[in-house]
C-alpha positions in Angstrom: -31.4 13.8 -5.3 -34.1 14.9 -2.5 -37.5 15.2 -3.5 -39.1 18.5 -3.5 -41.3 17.2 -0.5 -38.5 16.9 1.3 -36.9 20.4 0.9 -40.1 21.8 1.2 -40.4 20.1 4.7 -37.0 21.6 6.0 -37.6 25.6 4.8 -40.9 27.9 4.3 -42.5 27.4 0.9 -41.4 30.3 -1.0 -43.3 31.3 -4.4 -42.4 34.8 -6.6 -45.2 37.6 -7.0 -46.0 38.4 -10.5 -46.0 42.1 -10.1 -47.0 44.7 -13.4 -46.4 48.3 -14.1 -43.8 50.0 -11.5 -44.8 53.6 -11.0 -42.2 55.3 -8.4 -43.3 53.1 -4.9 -46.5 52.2 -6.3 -46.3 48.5 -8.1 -49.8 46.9 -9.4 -50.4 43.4 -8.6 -52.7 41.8 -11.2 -54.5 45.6 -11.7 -54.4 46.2 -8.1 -52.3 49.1 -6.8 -50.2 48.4 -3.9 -47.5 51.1 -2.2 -44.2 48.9 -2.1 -42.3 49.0 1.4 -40.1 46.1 -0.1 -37.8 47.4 -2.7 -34.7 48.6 -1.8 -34.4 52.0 -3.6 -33.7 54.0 -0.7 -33.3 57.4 -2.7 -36.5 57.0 -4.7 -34.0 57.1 -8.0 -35.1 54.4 -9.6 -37.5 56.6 -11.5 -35.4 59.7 -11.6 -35.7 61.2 -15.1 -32.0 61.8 -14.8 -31.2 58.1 -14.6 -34.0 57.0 -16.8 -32.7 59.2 -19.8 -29.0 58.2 -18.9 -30.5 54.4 -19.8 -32.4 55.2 -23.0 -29.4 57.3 -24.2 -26.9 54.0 -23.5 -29.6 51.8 -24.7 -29.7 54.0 -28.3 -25.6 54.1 -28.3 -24.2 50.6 -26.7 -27.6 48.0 -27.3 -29.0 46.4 -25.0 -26.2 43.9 -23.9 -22.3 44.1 -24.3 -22.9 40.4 -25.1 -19.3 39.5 -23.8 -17.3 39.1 -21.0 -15.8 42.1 -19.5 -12.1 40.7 -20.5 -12.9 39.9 -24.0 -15.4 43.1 -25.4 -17.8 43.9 -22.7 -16.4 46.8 -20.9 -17.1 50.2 -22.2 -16.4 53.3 -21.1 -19.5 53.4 -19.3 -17.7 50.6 -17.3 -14.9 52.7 -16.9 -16.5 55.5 -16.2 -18.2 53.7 -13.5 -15.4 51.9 -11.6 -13.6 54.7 -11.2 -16.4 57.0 -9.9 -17.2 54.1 -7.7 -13.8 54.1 -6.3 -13.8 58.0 -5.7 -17.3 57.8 -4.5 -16.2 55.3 -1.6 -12.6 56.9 -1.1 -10.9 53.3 -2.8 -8.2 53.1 -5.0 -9.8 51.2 -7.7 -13.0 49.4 -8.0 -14.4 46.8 -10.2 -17.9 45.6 -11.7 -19.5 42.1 -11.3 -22.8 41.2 -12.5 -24.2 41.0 -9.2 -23.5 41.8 -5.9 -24.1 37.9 -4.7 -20.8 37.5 -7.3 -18.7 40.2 -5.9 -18.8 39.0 -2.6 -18.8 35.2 -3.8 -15.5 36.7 -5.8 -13.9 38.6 -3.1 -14.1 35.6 -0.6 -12.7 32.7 -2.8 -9.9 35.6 -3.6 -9.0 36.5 -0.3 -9.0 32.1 0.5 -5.8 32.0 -2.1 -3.8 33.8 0.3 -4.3 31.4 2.9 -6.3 34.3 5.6 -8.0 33.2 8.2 -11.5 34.5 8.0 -13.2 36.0 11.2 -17.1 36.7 10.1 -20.3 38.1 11.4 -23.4 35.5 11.8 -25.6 37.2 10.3 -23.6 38.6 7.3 -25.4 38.0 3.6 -26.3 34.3 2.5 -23.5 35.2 -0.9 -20.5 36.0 1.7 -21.5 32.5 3.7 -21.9 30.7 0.2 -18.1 31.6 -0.4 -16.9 30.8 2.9 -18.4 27.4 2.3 -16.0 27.0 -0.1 -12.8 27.9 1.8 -10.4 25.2 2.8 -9.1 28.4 5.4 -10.0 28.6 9.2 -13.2 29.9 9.4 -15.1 31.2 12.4 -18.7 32.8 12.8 -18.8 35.4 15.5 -22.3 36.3 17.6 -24.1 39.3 15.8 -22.3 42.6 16.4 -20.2 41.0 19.4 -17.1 42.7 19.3 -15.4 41.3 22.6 -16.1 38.3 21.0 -14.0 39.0 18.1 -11.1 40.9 20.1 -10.6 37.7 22.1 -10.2 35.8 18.6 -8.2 38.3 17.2 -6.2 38.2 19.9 -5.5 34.4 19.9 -4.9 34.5 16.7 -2.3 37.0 17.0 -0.5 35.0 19.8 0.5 32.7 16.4 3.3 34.7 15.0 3.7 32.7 11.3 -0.1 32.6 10.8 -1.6 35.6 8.1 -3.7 37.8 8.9 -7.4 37.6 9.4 -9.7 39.1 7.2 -12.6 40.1 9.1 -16.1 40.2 6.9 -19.4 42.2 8.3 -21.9 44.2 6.9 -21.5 48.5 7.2 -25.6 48.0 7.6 -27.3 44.8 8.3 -29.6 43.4 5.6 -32.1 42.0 8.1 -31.7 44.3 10.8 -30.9 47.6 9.9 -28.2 47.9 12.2 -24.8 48.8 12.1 -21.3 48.3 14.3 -18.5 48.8 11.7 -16.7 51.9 14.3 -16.2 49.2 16.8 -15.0 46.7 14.9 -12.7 49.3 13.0 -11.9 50.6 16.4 -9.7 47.1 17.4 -7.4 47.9 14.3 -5.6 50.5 16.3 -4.1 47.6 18.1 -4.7 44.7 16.2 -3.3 43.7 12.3 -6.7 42.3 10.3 -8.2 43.6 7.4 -11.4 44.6 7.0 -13.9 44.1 4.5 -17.6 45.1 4.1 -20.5 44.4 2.0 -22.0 48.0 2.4 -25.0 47.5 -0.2 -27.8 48.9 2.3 -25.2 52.0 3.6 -24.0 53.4 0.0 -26.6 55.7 -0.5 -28.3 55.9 2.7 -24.9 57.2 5.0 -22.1 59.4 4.9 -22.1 62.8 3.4 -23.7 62.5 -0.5 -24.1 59.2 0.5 -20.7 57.5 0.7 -21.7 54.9 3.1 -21.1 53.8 6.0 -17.2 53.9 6.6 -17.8 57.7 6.2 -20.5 58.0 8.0 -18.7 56.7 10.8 -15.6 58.1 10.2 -13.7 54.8 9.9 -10.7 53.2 7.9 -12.2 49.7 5.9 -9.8 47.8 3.4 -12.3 46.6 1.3 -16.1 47.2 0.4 -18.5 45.5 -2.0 -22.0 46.3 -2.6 -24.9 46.2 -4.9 -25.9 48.8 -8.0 -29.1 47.8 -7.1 -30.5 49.6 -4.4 -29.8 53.3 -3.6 -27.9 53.1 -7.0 -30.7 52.2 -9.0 -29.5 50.0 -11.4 -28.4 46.1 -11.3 -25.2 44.3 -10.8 -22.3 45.0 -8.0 -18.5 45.7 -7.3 -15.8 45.3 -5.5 -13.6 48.6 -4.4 -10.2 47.8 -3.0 -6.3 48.3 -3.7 -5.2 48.1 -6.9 -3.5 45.2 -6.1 -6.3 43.4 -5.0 -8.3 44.3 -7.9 -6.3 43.9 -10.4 -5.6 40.5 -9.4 -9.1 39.8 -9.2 -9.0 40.9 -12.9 -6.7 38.2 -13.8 -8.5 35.4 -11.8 -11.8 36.1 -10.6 -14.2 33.5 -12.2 -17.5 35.1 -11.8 -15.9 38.2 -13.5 -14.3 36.4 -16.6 -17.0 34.0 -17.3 -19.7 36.3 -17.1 -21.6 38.8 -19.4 -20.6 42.2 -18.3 -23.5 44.3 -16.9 -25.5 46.3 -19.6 -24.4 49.4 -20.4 -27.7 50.7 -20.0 -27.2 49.6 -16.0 -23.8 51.4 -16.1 -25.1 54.5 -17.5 -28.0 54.8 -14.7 -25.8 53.9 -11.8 -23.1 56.5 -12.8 -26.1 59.0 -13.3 -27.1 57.9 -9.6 -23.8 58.5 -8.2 -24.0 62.1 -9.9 -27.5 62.7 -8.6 -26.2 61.6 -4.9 -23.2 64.0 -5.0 -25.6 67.0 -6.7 -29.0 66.6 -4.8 -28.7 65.8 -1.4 -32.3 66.3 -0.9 -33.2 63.0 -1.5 -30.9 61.8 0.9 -32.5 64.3 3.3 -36.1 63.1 2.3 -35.2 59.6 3.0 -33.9 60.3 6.9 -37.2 62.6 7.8 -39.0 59.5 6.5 -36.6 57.4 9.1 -37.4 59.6 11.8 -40.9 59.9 10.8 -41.8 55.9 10.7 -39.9 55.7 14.0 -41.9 58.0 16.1 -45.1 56.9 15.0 -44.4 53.2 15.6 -43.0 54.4 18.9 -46.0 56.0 19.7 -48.0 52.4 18.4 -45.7 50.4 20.5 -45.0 48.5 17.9 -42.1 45.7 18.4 -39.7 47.3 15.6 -35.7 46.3 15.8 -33.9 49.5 16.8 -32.4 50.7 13.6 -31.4 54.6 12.3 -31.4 53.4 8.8 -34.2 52.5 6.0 -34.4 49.0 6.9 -37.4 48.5 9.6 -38.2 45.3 11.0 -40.8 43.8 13.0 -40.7 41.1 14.9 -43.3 38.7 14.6 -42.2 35.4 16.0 -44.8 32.9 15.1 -44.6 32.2 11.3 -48.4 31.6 10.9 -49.5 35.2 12.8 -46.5 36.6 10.5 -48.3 35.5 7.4 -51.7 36.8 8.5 -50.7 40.2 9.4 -48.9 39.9 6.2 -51.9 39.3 3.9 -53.8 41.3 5.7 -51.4 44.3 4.9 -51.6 43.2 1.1 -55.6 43.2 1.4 -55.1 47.0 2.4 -52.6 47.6 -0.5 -49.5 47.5 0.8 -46.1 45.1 0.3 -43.4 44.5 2.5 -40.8 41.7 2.9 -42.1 38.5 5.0 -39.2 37.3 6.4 -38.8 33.6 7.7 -35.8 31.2 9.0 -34.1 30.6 7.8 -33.1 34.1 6.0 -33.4 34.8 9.5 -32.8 33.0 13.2 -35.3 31.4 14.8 -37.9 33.0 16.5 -37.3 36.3 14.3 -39.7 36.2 11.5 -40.3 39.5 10.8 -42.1 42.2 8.6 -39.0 43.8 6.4 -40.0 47.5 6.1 -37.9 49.6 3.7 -38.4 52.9 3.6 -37.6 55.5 0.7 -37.4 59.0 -0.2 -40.2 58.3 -2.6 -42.6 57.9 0.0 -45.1 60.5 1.3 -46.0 61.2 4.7 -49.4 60.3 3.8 -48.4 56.6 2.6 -46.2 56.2 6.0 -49.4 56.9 8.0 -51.4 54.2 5.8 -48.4 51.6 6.7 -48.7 52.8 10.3 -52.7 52.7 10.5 -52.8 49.4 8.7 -50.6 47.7 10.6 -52.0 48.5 14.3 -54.9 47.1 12.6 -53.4 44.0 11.2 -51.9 43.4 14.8 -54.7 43.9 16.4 -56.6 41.4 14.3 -53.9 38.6 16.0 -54.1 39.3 20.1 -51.1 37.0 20.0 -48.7 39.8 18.6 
């Protein structure tokens, strides 16, 4: 077994922030206020009363735990109720729960590796889609970020091999790290090439599409398969996969992180399905959450500041030296606010980077802070 000296040597020293009360984007840190520009909760409904009194209803009605796995007593009609928005939501036929986004995708690809497909994939695609492709005993190859000549000339090979399946190509409808997205070009080759396409869309849902239905809509694309997490722009915790029936029923009869697992609380059910409502019914918040997009972005335009070009609420700025990283960093905390520090290798070298995600819930008035503090914080490194 290695030491801990020795993994610590290889990867940054992480360590977890012990974080109190959570009032809308304002978290307390030991009594100290700081406006959070790390959590993921694009639509601000996270402390929606809506969704809040969905979960103290369930919580009075189910418990707090189904204390079972979904296949023996844990799936209520909250479940239900879910899945099957989920699927309508996101234009699917079916769609089923996991207790975790990292599961569904860790799920999805072991499932997909029964049927002996070739996987084309996306470098930078989440760490839970490369833990399952670690796994496969399948061809699999890792194309540049976002390089979709690369992939055609694969796809093409590929297709020169008449008895071989066909691919499954795996990317991300917006980019974890980056805030990007390519998913119309890569859906674009299907027009002349068999592969199916699947998508971890857990920072679109939410954030894209009309009433948020994510980036395939947005983009006005075709995908056969999308997973994503309940735990950003839906507020709540676990994940899902939403497919064919066929595909998800038989990940229903095999999928191990599904039958071996304690289903999601229905408490999390109940606020996610509220938070589907609320998406459909208030697009406001969806609104509130772009003008803050388009906000940030011509400030730090104007600031010159080295931000990764991105239309979404992910923001990232590139810091390339780990050390000036962490100084602008705790400088930023100093002046009350938190955002992800982001190191290799979560991302590639040379592209540490300040992870900025915006939300509906923020003001104006906090986005100029953010700005204001951080020309300050660079300036305080001349090396930036």
């Amino acid at each position: 077994m290695k030491t801990p000296e020795i993994i610590l040597g290889k990867t940054p020293y992480r360590s977890r922030r012990t974080l109190g009360k959570h009032h809308g984007v304002i978290i307390h840190d030991h009594g100290k206020p700081l406006i959070s520009f790390s959590h993921n909760d694009y639509l601000g409904l996270a402390h929606h009363p809506k969704v809040i009194a969905a979960a103290q209803q369930a919580l009075q009605d189910y418990g707090s735990s189904t204390n079972a796995s979904p296949l023996v007593a844990g799936h209520t009609e909250l479940h239900q109720a879910l899945e099957e928005q989920l699927a309508k939501h996101l234009s699917q036929p079916k769609a089923l729960l996991f207790s975790s986004g990292t599961l569904a995708n860790y799920a999805l690809i072991r499932r997909l590796g029964q049927n002996k497909q070739p996987f084309f994939v996306d470098k930078t695609c989440h760490a839970s889609i490369m833990d399952g492709l670690a796994q496969q005993t399948n061809k699999v190859k890792r194309f540049p970020h976002n390089d979709t000549h690369f992939l055609e000339r694969w796809l093409h090979k590929h297709g020169e091999s008449p008895h071989e399946n066909p691919p499954v190509v795996v990317a991300e409808g917006v980019y974890s790290m980056e805030g990007d997205l390519n998913l119309d070009k890569m859906a674009a080759l299907k027009q002349y090439i068999p592969f199916e396409l699947a998508i971890d869309d857990s920072h679109g849902i939410g954030v894209l599409g009309k009433n948020g239905r994510g980036t395939a809509e947005h983009l006005g694309v075709q995908v056969n398969i999308i997973t994503g997490s309940l735990g950003k722009a839906l507020a709540s915790h676990g994940g899902f996969i939403a497919g064919s029936g066929s595909l998800i029923e038989s990940l229903i009869q095999s999928a191990r992180p599904l039958i071996y697992s304690t289903a999601i609380p229905p408490a999390s059910a109940s606020a996610a399905l509220t938070a589907l409502q609320i998406m459909a019914n208030e697009p406001h918040h969806q609104q509130a959450l772009h003008d803050n997009i388009a906000y940030f972005q011509r400030q730090a335009e104007a600031l010159k500041l080295n931000c990764i070009p991105s239309k979404t609420a992910i923001q990232g700025i590139i810091i390339p030296n780990t050390d000036k990283l962490k100084t602008v960093h705790q400088a930023l905390v100093k002046q009350g606010l938190l955002m992800g520090m982001i190191r290799p290798p979560s991302v590639p070298k040379n592209g540490s980077r300040l992870r900025i995600c915006l939300s509906a819930a923020h003001s104006k008035e906090q986005i100029d802070r953010l700005l204001q503090s951080l020309k300050i914080a660079l300036k305080l490194d001349h090396g930036v």
